[in-house]
Steps between C-alpha positions, in 0.01 A plus 500: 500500500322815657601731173367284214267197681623283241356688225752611254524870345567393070383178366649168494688574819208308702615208596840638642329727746262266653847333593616844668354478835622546850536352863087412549406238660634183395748627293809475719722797553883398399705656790263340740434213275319200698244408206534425142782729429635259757421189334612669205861562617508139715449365164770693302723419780434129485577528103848641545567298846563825714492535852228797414411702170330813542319678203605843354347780324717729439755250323835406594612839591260462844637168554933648472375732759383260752766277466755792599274551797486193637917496457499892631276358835797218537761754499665348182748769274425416108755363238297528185644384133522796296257448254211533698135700389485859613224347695725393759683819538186686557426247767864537677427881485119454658670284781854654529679229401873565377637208231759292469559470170659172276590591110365205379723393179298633247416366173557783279281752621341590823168300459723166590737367709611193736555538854870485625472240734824613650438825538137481646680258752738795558229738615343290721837397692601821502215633783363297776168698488260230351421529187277449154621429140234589217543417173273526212448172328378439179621864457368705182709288245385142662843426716421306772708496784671228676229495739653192726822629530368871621315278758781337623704764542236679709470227714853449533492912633163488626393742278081451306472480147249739323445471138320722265349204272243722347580332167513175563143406677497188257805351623375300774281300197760479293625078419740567799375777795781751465263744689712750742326331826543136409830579472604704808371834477355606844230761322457552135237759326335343135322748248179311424488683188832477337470114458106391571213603378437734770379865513757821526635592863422099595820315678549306826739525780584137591713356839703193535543591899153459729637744716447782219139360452301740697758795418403473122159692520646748788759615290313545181252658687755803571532605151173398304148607432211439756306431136668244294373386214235244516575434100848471513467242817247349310718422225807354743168255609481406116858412530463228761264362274705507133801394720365212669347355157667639246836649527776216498325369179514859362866530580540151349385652176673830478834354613454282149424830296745684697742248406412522146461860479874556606608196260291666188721872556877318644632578217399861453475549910707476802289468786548530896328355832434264733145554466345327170186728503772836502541532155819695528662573176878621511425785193846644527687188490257345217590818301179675536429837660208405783351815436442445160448182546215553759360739301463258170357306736248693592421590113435137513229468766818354809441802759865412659499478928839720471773620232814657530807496260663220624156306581146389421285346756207259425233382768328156420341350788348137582117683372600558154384360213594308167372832340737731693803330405371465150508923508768526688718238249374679216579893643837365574536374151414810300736671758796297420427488100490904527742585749857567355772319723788684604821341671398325832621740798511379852508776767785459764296643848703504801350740718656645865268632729488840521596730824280479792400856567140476686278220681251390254246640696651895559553487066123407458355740732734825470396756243584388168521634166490281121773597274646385196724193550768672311508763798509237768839444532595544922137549585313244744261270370114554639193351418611211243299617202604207284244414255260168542621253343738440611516724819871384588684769672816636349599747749342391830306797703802659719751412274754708301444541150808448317550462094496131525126523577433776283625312214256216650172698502617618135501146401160414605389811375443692821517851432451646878540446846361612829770654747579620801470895516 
């Protein structure tokens, strides 16, 4: 790299900046990619059994935006579950894209919900513009969507299935390949680094459809550095390697300690999930306060993925170790033996959506202003300013704030809001 030539600036950070270089010779460039950052991808693809994988640096959030491109280019309208990462929105705003939205039937809060098959099927025969459904599967508590049926149904409209899978890049290793594009999903992003033992900002966009295979790079290329990073690529090059030796006996293991970590704590616990390797613990409903509770954890050495009052989220993956669930079984212990249980409390969360004011797009870029929640009744949403984790919208950008949502952000302990001047 021109600025350091490998040479780093403090000690001990050597060997990670003779890894920092850039497109010389023989070192490939990734939007042009025809040499080992090729091979590279070729053999991530072959891994997963895509029609084409193609490497990203700038995590999942670079891989949501091409997606919506490639759909934008076809002319497609967006129905979108509701739970979706701010991520998304941004992208719909970049590429003025209005949304469809499903309310999924939540589970309690807004980090969860199930898609209304009916109602998704309602949007798309409503409009005989083609369309796209997205859905975000695992989402943040470990749900995974019924992948096959969403495929089905888009067929049955001729509508593409786009998935935002960034938590569940194990799943196509798991004893059955529930991975979104084995079953159905035209296009699907994976965070590297939420699941593998990848670098930060490393994910892949992946294609079911050979059509899309030469639109992958074209699209990234509209929103992402000239100058990835050479590191974090590096790493996703690792992960062909750990997954093609390593992973499915890895998972074997974990599922075993999974299983037995949930057994060890039923009785004290009530967990939630599709996903093993979520460790989703239902605080509210086991009695607990998940603030406290993630904070005793964290007295305990357990740094916790997310917490609310109603939830405490857990991230295992197929890499860890005998030792991590050995801390993690022990930090949840001392929790439960010093926590004082109250009476279990399950939310009710029903949520309409709001008024329609704005296109996403206008709310983002008119001249905004943050205020506090409390004074954001009858404003329009702007920028969504939700904290990440989770980054779930509450009040979508364009959309009228009404008490319903401000009693929302309260809950999840969102104290202000960007609106529309």
């Amino acid at each position: 790299m021109p600025g350091h030539k490998g040479r780093a600036p403090v000690a001990g950070l050597e060997a990670l900046y003779r890894c920092d270089i850039t497109e010389i010779c023989g070192a490939d460039s990734l939007f042009e990619a025809d040499g080992i950052i090729a091979e590279s991808e070729k053999n991530m693809s072959s891994l997963y059994g895509t029609a084409a994988t193609a490497y990203s640096a700038a995590g999942s959030t670079l891989c949501i935006q091409a997606m919506l491109a490639i759909m934008k280019n076809e002319g497609r309208r967006v129905i979108a579950l509701r739970n979706v990462h701010r991520a998304f929105l941004n992208a719909t705003a970049l590429l003025d894209m209005d949304v469809e939205w499903s309310i999924p039937d939540y589970n309690g809060g807004i980090l969860s919900g199930r898609a209304d098959m009916k109602d998704i099927e309602r949007l798309l025969a409503a409009d005989e513009r083609p369309a796209c459904v997205y859905v975000t599967s695992p989402d943040y508590t470990g749900v995974i969507a019924d992948i096959p049926a969403l495929s089905r149904l888009c067929r049955k409209y001729g509508a593409k299935l786009i998935v935002d899978n960034a938590h569940g890049p194990h799943l196509a290793f798991m004893p059955e390949n529930i991975h979104p594009i084995a079953l159905g999903a035209d296009m699907c992003c994976d965070s590297a680094h939420k699941m593998l033992p990848a670098l930060t900002g490393a994910a892949m966009l992946h294609t079911s459809r050979s059509e899309y295979a030469p639109l992958l790079k074209q699209a990234m290329g509209l929103f992402a550095s000239t100058s990835p990073s050479y590191p974090v690529m590096m790493s996703l090059d690792i992960c062909n390697r750990y997954i093609a030796e390593s992973i499915r006996s890895d998972i074997s293991v974990n599922l075993e300690r999974l299983a037995a970590f949930r057994e060890k704590f039923s009785g004290d616990i009530l967990f939630s999930g599709d996903d093993p390797f979520h460790v989703t613990i239902r605080a509210a409903e086991s009695g607990y306060n998940g603030i406290d509770f993630a904070q005793k954890l964290r007295e305990n050495g357990t740094e916790c993925e997310y917490a609310d009052h109603d939830t405490v989220i857990l991230l295992m993956a197929p890499f860890s170790t005998d030792e991590d669930f050995a801390g993690l079984s022990a930090a949840v212990l001392a929790t439960v033996r010093k926590s004082e249980k109250t009476a279990p409390a399950k939310a009710a969360f029903a949520p309409k959506l709001p008024e329609k004011a704005m296109s996403i797009r206008e709310a983002v870029f008119a001249q905004s202003e943050v205020i506090p929640v409390e004074q954001a009744e009858g404003r329009i949403c702007g920028a969504v300013l939700v904290p990440c984790p989770p980054a779930i919208p509450i009040a979508a950008s364009g959309e009228v704030i009404n008490r319903e949502c401000i009693n929302i952000f309260k809950r999840y302990g969102i104290e202000s809001v960007s609106v529309v001047k």
